[in-house]
C-alpha positions as YAML, in Angstrom:
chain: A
units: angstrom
residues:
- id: 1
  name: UNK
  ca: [90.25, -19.99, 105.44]
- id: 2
  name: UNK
  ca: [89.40, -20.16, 101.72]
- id: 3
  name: UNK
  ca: [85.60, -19.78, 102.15]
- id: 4
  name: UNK
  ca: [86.12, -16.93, 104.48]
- id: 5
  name: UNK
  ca: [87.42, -15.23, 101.52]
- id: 6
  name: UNK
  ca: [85.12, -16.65, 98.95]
- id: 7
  name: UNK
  ca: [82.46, -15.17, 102.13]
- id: 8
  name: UNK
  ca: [83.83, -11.61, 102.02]
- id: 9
  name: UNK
  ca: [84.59, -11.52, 98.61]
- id: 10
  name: UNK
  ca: [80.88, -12.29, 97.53]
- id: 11
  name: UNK
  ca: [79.99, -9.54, 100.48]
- id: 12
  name: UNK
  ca: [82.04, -7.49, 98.70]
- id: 13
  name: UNK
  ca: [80.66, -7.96, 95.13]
- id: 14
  name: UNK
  ca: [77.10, -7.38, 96.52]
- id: 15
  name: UNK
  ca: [77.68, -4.08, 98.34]
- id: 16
  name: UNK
  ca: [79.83, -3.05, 95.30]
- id: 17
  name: UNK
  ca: [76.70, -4.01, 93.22]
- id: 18
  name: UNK
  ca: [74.45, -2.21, 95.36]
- id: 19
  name: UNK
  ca: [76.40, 0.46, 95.68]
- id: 20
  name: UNK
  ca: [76.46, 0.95, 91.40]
- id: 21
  name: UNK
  ca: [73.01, 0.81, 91.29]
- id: 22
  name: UNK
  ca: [72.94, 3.58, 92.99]
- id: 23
  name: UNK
  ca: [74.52, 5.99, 90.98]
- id: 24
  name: UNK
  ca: [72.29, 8.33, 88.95]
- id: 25
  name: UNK
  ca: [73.74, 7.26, 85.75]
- id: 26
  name: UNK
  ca: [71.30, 3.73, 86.58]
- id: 27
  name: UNK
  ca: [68.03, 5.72, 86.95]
- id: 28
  name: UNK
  ca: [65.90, 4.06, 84.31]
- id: 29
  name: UNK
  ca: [67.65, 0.50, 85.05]
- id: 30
  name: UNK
  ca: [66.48, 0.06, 88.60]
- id: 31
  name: UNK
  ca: [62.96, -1.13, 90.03]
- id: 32
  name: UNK
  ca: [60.65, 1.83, 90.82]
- id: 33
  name: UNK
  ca: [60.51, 0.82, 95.09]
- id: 34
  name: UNK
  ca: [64.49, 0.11, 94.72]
- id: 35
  name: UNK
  ca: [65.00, 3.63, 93.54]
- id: 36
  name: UNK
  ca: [65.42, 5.80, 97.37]
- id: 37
  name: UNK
  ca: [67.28, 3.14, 99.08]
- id: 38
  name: UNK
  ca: [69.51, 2.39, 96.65]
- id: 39
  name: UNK
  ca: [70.29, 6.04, 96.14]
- id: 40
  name: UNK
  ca: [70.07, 6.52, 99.89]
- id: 41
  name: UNK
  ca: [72.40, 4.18, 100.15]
- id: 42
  name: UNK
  ca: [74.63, 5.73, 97.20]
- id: 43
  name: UNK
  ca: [74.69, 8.97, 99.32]
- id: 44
  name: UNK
  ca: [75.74, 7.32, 102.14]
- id: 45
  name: UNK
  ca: [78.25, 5.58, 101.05]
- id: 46
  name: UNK
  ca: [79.86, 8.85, 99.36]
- id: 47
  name: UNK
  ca: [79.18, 10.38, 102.85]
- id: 48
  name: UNK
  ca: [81.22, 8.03, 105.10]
- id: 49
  name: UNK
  ca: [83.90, 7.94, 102.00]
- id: 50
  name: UNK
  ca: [84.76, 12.19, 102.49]
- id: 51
  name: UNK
  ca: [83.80, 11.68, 106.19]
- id: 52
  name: UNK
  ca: [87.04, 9.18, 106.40]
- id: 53
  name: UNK
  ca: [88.96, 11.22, 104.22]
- id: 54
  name: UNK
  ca: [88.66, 14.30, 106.29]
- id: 55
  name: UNK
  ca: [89.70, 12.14, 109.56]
- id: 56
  name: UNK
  ca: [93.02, 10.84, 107.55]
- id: 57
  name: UNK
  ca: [94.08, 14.12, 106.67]
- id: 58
  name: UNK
  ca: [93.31, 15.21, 110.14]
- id: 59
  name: UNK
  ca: [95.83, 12.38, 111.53]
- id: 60
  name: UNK
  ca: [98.22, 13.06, 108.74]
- id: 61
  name: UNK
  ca: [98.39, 16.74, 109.68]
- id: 62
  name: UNK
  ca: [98.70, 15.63, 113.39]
- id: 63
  name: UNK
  ca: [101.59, 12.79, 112.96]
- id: 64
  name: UNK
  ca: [103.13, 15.34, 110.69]
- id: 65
  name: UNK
  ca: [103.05, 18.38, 113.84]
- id: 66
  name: UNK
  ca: [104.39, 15.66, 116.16]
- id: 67
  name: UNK
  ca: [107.06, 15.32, 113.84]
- id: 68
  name: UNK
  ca: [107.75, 18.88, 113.16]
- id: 69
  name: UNK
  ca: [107.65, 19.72, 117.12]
- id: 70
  name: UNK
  ca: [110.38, 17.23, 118.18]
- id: 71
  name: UNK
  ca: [112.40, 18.68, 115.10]
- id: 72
  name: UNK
  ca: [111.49, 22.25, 116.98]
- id: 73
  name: UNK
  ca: [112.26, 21.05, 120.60]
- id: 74
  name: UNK
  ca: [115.34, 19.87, 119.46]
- id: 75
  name: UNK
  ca: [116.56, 23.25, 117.57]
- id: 76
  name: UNK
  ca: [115.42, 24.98, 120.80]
- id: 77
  name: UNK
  ca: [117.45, 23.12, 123.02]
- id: 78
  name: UNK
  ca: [120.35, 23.60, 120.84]
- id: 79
  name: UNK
  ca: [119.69, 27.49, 120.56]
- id: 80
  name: UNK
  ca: [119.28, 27.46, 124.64]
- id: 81
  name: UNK
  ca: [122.76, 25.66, 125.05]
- id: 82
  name: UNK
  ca: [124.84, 27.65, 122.53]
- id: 83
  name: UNK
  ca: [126.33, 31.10, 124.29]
- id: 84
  name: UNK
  ca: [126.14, 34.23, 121.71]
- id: 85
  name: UNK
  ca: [127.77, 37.06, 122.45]
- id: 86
  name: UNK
  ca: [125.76, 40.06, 123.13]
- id: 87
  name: UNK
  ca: [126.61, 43.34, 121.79]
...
């Protein structure tokens, strides 16, 4: 159990690494024939980070319909059941 997380933890510290190098603040700090992939990989990551974003919002905005349509149904049926008088 402990070096699993010592395992991922280390995994985690090298794409984090990677990941830093990346960034255009590290231009002149990186080797030449590192320079596209770690950029590439920079992009990437930034990508998949606003991609995931986009797709939580997306199920936030449909839990939060769900939600609102039972607390519609429910009004409805209410409404449906009451007798108004009609003028």
């Amino acid at each position: 159990m402990v070096l699993r997380d010592w395992f991922m933890f280390r995994t985690l510290l090298a794409a984090l690494t990677v990941y830093t190098y990346g960034h255009p603040a590290f231009d002149g700090y990186r080797p030449t024939f590192l320079d596209k992939p770690l950029q590439g990989f920079h992009v990437e990551i930034n990508g998949a980070a606003r991609d995931g974003e986009r797709a939580l919002s997306v199920l936030n905005d449909a839990r939060t319909m769900r939600y609102l349509n039972k607390y519609i149904d429910s009004i409805d049926a209410q409404l449906r059941g009451a007798s108004l008088p009609i003028r």
